[in-house]
N, C-alpha and C positions, 0 to 999 in steps of 0.2 A: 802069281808065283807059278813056275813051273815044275811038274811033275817029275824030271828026271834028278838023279843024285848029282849032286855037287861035290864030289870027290877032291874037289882039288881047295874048296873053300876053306880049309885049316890052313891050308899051306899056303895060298894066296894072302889072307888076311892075317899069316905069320910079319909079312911084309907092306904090313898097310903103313908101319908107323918111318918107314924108309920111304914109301910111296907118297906119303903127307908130305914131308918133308924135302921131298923134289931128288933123293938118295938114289933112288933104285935104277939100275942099270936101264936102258932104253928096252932091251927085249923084255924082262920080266915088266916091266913098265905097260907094254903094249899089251901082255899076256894079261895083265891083271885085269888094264880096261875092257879085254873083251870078257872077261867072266864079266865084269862088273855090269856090261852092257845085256846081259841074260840073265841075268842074278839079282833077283830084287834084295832079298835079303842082307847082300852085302853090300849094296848099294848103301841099304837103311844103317849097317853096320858103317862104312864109310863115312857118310854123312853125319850119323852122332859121335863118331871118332871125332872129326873136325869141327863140330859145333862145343863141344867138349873141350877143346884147345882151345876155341877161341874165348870160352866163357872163361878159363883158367889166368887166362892171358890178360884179358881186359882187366885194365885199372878199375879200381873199386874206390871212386873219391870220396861218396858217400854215402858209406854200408847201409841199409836199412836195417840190420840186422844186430840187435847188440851186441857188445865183442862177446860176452860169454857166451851167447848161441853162436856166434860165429866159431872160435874156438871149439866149444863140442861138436860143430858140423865138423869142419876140419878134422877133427881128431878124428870121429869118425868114419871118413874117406881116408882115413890114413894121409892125410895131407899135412902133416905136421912140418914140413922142410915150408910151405909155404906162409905160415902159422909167422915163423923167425923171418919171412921179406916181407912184410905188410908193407903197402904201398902208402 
């Protein structure tokens, strides 16, 4: 990691969830990658942003997890919207 302040990493990573998502205007787009490319941190931010979607997203055919622990995880995460689309 490097030593100097990352002043702009709020504001950048304001817009990571428009960036995942392919949203973000081409300049802020290019801006973002170069912080990204110096910035480990938000790299690591990055990257568990999108492993996080992906894990949310994937079909769950056969829970290992019983509905009732799965239900109090959920709740937990405040993910109750997903709780009502069980797959």
């Amino acid at each position: 990691m490097t030593d100097h302040l990352h002043l702009n990493c709020e504001r950048l990573l304001g817009s990571l969830s428009e960036y995942i998502d392919g949203e973000l205007p081409p300049e802020l787009c290019q801006e973002l990658e170069k912080h990204l490319a110096s910035c480990e941190s938000c790299r690591v931010v990055l990257n568990t942003t999108r492993r996080t979607i992906d894990l949310v997203h994937a079909p769950v055919e056969n829970p290992d997890l019983p509905e009732d622990v799965r239900e109090r995880l959920f709740k937990r995460l405040n993910l109750d919207d997903y709780l009502n689309n069980k797959t």
